[in-house]
N, C-alpha and C positions, 0 to 999 in steps of 0.2 A: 356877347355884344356884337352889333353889328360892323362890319367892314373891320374886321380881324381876321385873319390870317386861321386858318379852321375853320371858324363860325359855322356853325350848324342852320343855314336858309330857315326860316318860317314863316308864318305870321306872328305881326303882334302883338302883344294881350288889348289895344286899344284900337286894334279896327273887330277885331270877334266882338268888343264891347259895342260899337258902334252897328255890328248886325245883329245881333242881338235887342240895340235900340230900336233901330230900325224894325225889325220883327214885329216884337210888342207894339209900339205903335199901332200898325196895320191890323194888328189883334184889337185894339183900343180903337179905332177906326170902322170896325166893322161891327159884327154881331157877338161876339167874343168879349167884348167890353166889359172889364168888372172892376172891383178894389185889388183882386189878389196881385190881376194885371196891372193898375196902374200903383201899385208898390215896388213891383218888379222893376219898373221903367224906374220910379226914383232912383233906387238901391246903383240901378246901372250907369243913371246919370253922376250918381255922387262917387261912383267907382273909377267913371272914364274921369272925369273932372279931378280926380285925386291924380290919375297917371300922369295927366296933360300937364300937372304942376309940379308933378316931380321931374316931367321930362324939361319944363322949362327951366325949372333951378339948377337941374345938371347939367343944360347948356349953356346956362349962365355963368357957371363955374365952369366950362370949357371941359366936362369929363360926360359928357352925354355919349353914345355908343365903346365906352372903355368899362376896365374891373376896377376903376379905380371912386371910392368911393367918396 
């Protein structure tokens, strides 16, 4: 978890998602454009959209960056 005492620094699982959307787009934008791509982009949007709801509920519940579940 973040801002613990150890915590090992990285990225998040939901900005890699977010370049990753980003990416395809630009792939979907240009000459690259196909179905396989723009499944790809669903699958990531309904992945970051699942994080961004669990991170709201666990700060709603006040245990957002903790181990506690």
């Amino acid at each position: 978890p973040r801002n613990i005492a150890d915590s090992t620094p990285g990225t998040l699982d939901g900005a890699v998602l977010s370049v990753l959307i980003h990416r395809y787009e630009c792939f979907q934008a240009g000459p690259f454009a196909c179905a396989e791509n723009e499944a790809v982009l669903e699958h990531l949007r309904a992945a970051l959209a699942a994080i961004l709801a669990r991170a709201k509920e666990r700060a709603g519940r006040g245990v957002l960056g903790t181990n506690t579940k």
